[in-house]
N, C-alpha and C positions, 0 to 999 in steps of 0.2 A: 608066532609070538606065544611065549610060554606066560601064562598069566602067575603062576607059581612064583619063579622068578621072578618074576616085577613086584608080587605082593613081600619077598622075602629080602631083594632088593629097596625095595620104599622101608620095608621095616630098620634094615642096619643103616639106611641113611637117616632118616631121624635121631635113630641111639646115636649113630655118631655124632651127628650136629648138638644133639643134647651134653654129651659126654667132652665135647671138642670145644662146644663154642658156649654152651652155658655152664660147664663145668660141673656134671647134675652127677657127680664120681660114684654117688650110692646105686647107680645103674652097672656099676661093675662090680661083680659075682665076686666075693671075698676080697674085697678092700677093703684094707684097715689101712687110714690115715695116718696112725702114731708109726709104722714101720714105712713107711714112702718119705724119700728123701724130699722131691718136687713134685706137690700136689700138680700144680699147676703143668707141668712139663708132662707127666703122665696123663692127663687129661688131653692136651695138646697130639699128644702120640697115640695114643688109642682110640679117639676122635677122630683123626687126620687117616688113618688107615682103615678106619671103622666105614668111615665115606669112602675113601675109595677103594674099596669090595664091594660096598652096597653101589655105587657107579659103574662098577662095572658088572656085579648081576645084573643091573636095571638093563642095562646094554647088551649084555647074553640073550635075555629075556627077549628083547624086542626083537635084536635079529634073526632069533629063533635056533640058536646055539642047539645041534641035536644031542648030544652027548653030557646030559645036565649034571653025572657022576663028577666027572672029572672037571664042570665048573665048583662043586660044593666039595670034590677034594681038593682042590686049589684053596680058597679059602677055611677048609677046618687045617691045612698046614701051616697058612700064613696067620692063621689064629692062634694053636699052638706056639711057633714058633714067637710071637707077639708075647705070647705069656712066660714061656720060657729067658726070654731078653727081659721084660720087665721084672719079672721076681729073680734075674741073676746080677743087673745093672742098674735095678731103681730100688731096691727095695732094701732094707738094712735086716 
């Protein structure tokens, strides 16, 4: 059990639920609201993804995944790649 992982896991699941499910968007690093087409829809989507990476570090974490590089290059790709679709697809 990697405690690392579980602490870093708990942490994106909250932002997410916070960002997903109470809509708290000022937790996302250079949002500006006047150029987002759907507040609401980008909250939903980065939220929803935000939880599941933080569900499945938690899950890393417990089984005790030895190779913790390539859990946290897994998620800084699908982060990028998250940002990259957002400011190409939501963002005016």
């Amino acid at each position: 059990m990697d405690t690392n992982l579980l602490i870093f896991g708990v942490i994106l699941l909250i932002i997410g639920y916070l960002v997903g499910v109470k809509k708290q968007t000022w937790l996302l690093s250079g949002f500006n609201e006047k150029r987002v087409k759907d507040k609401g829809k980008l909250a939903r989507l980065v939220g929803g993804i935000t939880v599941v990476l933080g569900a499945f570090i938690v899950i890393s974490g417990v089984v005790g995944v030895k190779p913790v590089e390539y859990i946290v290059m897994f998620v800084v790709v699908v982060m990028l790649s998250l940002v990259i679709f957002v400011n190409v697809k939501m963002v005016e």
